[in-house]
N, C-alpha and C positions, 0 to 999 in steps of 0.2 A: 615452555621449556620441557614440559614432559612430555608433551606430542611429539617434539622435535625429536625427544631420547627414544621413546617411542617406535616414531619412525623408524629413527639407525637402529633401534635393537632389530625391526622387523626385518631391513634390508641385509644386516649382517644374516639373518637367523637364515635369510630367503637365498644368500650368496651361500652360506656356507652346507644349506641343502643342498644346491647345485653342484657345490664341488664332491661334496659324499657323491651325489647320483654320480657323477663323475667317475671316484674313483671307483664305484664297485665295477662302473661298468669294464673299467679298465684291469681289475682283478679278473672278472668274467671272462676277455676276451686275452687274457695270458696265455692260453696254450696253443691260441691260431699266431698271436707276435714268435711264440720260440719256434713254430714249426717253418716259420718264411725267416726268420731270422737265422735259425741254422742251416736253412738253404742256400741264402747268401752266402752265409759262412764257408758255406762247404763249395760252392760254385767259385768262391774267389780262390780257396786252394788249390781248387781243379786247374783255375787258370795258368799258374806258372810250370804246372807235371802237361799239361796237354799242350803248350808250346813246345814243349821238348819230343813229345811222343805223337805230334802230328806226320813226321818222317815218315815214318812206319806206322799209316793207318790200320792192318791187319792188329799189331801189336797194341795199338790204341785202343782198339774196339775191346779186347782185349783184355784191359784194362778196367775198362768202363764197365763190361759186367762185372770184374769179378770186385768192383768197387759195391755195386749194386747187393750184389748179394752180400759181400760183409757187413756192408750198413743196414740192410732192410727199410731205409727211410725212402727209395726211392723208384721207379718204375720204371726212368726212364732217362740218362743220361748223355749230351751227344755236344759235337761242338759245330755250331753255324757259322761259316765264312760268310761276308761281306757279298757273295754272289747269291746268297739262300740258300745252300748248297749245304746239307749235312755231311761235311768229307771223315766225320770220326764220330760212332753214337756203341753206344750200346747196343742197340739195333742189329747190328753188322754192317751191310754193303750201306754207299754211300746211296742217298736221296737228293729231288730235288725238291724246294720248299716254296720258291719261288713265288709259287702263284698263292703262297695265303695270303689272308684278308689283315691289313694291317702293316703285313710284314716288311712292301718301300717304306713305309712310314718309320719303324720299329729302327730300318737298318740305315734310315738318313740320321735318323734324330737316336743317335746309341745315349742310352739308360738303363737302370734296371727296370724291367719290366716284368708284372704279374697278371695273370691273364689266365679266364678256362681254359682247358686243352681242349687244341685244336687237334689233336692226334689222334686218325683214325683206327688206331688200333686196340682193338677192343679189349683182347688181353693184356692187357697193360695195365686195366683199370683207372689209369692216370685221370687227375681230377684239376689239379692246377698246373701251369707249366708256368716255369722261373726262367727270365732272362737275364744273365750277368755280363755286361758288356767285357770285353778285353783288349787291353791293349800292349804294344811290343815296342819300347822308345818311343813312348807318346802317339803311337798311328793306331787306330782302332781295327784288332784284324777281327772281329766276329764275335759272336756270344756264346755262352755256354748256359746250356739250357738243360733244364731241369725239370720231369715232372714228378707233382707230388702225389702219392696214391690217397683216394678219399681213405682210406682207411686210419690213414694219420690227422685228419681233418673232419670236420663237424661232428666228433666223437660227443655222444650224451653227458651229462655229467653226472658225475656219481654222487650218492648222498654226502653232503657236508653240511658243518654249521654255517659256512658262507651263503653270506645271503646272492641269491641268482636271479639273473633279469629273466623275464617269463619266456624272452626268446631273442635271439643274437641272430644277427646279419653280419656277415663283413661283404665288402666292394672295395674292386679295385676302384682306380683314379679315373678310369672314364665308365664307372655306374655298373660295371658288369660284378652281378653278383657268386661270391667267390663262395662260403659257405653260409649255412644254415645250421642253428641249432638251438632246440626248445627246453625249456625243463618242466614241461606239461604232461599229462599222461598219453594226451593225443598226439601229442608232437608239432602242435600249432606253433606256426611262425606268425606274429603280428608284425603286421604294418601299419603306418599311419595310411589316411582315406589318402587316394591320388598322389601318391608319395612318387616323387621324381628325384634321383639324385642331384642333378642340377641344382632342382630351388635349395642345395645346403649353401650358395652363393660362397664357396670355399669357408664354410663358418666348420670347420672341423671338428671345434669343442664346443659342444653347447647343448644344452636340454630345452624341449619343450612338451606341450600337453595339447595332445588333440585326439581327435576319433580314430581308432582303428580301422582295418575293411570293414569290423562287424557292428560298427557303431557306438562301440564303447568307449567313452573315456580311458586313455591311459597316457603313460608317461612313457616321453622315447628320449633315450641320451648316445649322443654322437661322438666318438673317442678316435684317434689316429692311432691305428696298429701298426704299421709301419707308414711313419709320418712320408707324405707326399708319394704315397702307392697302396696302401688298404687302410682301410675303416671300417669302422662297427658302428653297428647302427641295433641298439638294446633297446626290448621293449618293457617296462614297467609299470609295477601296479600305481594308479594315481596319486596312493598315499604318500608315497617318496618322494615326490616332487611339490607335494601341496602338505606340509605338516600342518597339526593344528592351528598354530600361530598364521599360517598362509589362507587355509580355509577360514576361517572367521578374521579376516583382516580388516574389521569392525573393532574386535576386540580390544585391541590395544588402545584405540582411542577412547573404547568403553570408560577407561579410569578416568584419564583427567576429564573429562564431559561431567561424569559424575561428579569431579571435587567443584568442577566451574559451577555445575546447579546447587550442590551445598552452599557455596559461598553465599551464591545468590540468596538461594532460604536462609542463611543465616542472618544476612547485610540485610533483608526484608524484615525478618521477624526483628533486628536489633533496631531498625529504623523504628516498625511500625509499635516496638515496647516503651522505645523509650522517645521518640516524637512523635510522630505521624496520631497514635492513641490519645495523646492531651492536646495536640491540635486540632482534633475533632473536639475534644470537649469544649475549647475555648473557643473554636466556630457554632457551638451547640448556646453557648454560652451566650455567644454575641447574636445569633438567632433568638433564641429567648428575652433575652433583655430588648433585643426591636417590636416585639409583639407584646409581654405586658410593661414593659418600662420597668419591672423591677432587677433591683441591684444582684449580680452573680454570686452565687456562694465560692468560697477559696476552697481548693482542692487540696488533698497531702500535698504537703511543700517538698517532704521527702522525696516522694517519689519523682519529682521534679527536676529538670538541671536548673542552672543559674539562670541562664537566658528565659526560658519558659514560667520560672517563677518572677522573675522580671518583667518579661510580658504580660501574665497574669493581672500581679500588680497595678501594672499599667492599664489593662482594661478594665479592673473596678474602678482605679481613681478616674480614666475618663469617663465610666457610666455616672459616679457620682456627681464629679462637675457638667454633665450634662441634664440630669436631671434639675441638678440646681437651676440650669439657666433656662431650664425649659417652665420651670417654676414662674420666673423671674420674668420671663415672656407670657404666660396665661396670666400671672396678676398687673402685666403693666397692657395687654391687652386686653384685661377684665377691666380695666380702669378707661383705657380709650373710649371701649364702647359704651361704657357707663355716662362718662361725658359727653361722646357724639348724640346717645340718648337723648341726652336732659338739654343740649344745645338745639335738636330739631323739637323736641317739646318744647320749652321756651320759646324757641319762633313761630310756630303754630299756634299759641297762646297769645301769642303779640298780633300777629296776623288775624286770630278772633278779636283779638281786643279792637282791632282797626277795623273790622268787619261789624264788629258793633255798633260801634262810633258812625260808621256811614250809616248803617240801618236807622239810627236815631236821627240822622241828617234826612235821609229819605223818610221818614213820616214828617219832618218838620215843613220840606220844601214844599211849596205851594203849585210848582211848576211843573208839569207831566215833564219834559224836555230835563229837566235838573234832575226829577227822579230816576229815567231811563239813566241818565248818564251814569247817578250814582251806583246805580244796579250795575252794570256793567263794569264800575272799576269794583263793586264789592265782589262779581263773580270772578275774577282774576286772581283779588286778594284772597280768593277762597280756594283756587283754583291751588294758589302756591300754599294755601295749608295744607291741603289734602298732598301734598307729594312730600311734605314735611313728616305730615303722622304717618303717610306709607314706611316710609327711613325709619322713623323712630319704631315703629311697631315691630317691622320685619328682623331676623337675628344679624341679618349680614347687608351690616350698614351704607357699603360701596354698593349695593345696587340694591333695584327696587322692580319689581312686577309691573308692566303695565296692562296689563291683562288684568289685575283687579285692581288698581287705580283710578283707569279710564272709566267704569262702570258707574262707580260711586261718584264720579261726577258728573257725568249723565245722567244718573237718577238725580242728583238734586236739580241740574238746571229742569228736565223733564217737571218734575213737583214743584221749581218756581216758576215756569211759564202760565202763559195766560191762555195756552191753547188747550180748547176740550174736546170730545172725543180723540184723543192724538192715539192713533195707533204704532207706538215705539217698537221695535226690534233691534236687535245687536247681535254681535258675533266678533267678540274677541276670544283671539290663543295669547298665550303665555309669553311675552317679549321680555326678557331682561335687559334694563338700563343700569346705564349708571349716571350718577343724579344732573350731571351735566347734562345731558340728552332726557330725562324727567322732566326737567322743570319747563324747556320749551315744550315740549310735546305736549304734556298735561293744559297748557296757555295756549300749544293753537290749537289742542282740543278743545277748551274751552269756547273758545274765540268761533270755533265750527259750530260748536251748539248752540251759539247764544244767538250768530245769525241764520241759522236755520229755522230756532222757534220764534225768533224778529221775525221771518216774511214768510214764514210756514203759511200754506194754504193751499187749498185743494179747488179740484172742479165741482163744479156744481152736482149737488147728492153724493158727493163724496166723502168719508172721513177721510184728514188729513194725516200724512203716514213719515217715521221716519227712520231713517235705517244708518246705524255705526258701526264698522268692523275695522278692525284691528287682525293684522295676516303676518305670519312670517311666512315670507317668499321663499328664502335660502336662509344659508348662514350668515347672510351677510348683511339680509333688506327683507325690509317689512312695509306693509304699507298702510297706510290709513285713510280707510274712507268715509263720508258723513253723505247722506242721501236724503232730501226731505221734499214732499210733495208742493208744488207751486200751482195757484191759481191766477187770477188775473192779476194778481199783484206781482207777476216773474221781472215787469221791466223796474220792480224796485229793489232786485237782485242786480241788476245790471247795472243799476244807477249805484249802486253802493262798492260794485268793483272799485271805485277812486276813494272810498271813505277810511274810517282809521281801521277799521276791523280785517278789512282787505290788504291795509298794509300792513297791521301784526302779522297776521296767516301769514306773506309772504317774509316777514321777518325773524319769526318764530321757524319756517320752514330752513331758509336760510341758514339759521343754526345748527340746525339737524342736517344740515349740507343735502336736504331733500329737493323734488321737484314737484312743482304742483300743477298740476292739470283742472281742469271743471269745464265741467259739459251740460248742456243746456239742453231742454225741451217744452213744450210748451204745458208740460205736468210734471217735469222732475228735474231739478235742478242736483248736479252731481258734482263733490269735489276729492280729489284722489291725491291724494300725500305720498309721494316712496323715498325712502329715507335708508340709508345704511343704519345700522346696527353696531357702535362699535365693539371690539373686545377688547379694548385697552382700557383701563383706568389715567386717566390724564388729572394730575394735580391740579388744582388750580393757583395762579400766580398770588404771592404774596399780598401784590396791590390790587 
């Protein structure tokens, strides 16, 4: 609303500059309106005396001087018939006029018409000549013509407090200019640059601002001195047309812009004093309490509204009840894995106990064949201790290293084999399982070792050599290889592909949804396991 008022004050303020420039100009150009004005005047009275005293042109002429000299306003008096023919002037004898320039035109189309003189008569001084049509019962018999001496015209003006445009033009209606006159010391006339009377497109009343001949800004204001036959054409100083209020036409808007940015600073600092400040505290709050878990301290409540003290509220009691329950989760999963502990201890314990029980079986048996067999289900039963104490040992129960599982049971089958000189090597990385995928792997590891150092052997002057690696491939597969040196004993590697140890590997493998390959030479016998890795932890079913 105040731009708007704004606005209109500007546009009034800018209308009603135009109309002052207006009227001074029209103050200015008052004494060239009375001097064409009382021409007319005095040409229309002429008209109904020189109908009567055209009879007697001697008598007429006659007249016309001695009008001349009592008036002193005029140079040059006469009456034009309809043929161009001046039959009665002040002059004396009659003229013909005929061939001036204009003058078919002047005498088809009768008006009043103003115009330089065309009169070649030098003492005359004559400066404007006046046409006053006339007519007798409506028929048009000729004009009466009138020049005006310059002396009555572009007179200087004398000092006044009236304010004066820096220089006056008047033109008649087809552009020919009628007077001059400056109130300069030099007596300069200003015009606008390439100033045509044409481009005024008949705009008679109107001001504008553009460059003079001399490239100066100024103000020129266009006035009808005798409406539809002379105009003025005033030139003035810029200031008159551009008051303060027009030159910084910024200004006006300067105010409300201002009150709009107050606002703004105001609405900002009332937001940021009394919300946006303690909702950073209580995002400061709720940051803090994520990093050490401790409960927020309460802030002035005063300075608080309801909502924000409400909220407040609201996020200690939810930090407390989350604490609580975060409580309530570290001791009821301090207690899971306290259990899951003591349950793979206990099975491991059980599993030694039955690992006993066969070792005191195997020193009783009398029968090589009874003994091997029981070594080999005691190696399995030991195989599934050792993934028991991994679980139980490690912090995080759902999975288990095979990377140092596999190790430790390889060294003890290595320590309970019958082979000497045995050159072992290995080369496991870090596999995590989880105990579904442990428990077969660790069995067809087993199951790898146990028939490796069964039919382990070498070529002759050889020591016997034997090589275990465990690889993560990807993210996804791992592989497991067992490599052991063979002698002439290979075709009882071949023969034991159909036995049970051939069908665990392939059944243990199976579980770990692996694939198994072995490749043969007539010194190294090779078995390569690749197996997925899973990421998922899988329950196992009830039953």
């Amino acid at each position: 609303m105040s731009v708007l008022q704004t606005r209109d004050l500007s546009y009034e303020v800018d209308n009603r500059s135009e109309l002052a420039l207006l009227a001074l100009t029209n103050t200015a150009a008052v004494s060239e309106r009375q001097v064409f004005e009382r021409a007319f005047g005095a040409a229309q009275a002429l008209t109904a005396v020189l109908q009567l005293m055209l009879v007697e042109p001697e008598r007429c002429g006659n007249y016309l001087r001695q009008y001349i000299d009592e008036t002193g306003s005029y140079s040059f008096v006469g009456f034009l018939n309809p043929a161009g023919v001046m039959v009665c002037s002040s002059g004396g004898s009659d003229f013909d006029l005929s061939g001036w320039t204009n003058l078919t035109e002047q005498l088809g189309s009768p008006r009043m018409w103003i115009e330089p003189t065309r009169n070649t008569n030098t003492d005359s001084g004559a400066a404007i000549d006046v046409l006053f049509p006339s007519y007798q019962d409506g028929t048009f018999r000729g004009y009466i013509a009138m020049s005006l001496p310059r002396a009555e015209l572009g007179v200087p003006w004398l000092p006044s407090n009236t304010r004066r445009p820096l220089s006056l033009t008047t033109y008649n209606d087809q552009g020919d200019v009628l007077t001059t006159v400056s109130s300069t010391a030099d007596q300069t006339i200003y015009m606008p640059q390439n100033f045509r009377f044409e481009r005024l497109n008949e705009n008679w009343t109107q001001t504008f601002i553009a460059n003079n001949q001399f490239g100066q800004e100024q103000a020129f204001a266009v006035v009808p001195v005798v409406p539809g036959l002379v105009y003025a054409l005033a030139a003035w100083p810029v200031e008159y047309r551009k008051p303060a209020i027009g030159r910084l036409s910024g200004a006006p808007m300067l105010f409300p812009f201002l009150m709009f940015v107050a606002s703004l600073a105001v609405a900002y600092f009332a937001v940021d004093r009394l919300v946006v400040r303690h909702v950073k505290k209580l995002r400061n709050k709720v940051q803090a309490f994520s990093r050490t878990r401790r409960l927020p301290t309460t802030s002035d409540q005063l300075s608080l509204s309801a909502e924000l003290q409400d909220l407040e509220d609201a996020l200690a009691e939810m930090a407390f009840h989350l604490l609580d329950d975060e409580a309530q989760m570290e001791d009821a999963l301090r207690e899971k894995n306290v259990l899951l502990k003591e349950v793979h201890h206990r099975v491991r314990n059980n599993l030694q106990l039955i690992s006993s029980i066969m070792n005191m079986q195997i020193r009783k048996a009398s029968e090589p064949e009874t003994r091997d067999i029981l070594r080999r289900l005691q190696e399995r039963v030991m195989s599934l201790s050792s993934v028991h104490k991994s679980l139980y040992q490690t912090e995080n129960l759902s999975r288990t290293n095979a990377g140092i599982l596999l190790p430790d049971l390889f060294e003890r089958l290595v320590a309970g084999s019958h082979v000497t000189d045995l050159n072992y090597t290995y080369d496991f990385d870090e596999v995590v399982l989880f105990p579904d995928q442990a428990v077969p792997l660790t069995l067809l590891a087993s199951e790898l070792g146990t028939n490796a150092l069964k039919f382990m052997g070498a070529p002759e002057g050889e020591a016997p050599h034997l090589f275990v690696s465990l690889k993560q491939l990807d993210a996804g597969t791992a592989r497991l290889i067992c490599e052991n040196s063979v002698g002439a004993n290979i075709k009882e590697f071949e023969t034991n592909e159909a036995g049970l140890g051939a069908q665990l590997i392939r059944a243990f493998a199976t579980q770990l949804n692996g694939k198994v390959e072995t490749t043969s030479t007539d010194d190294v016998y090779r078995t390569e396991v690749t197996f997925d890795v899973e990421d998922t932890f899988h329950e196992p079913a009830d039953h």
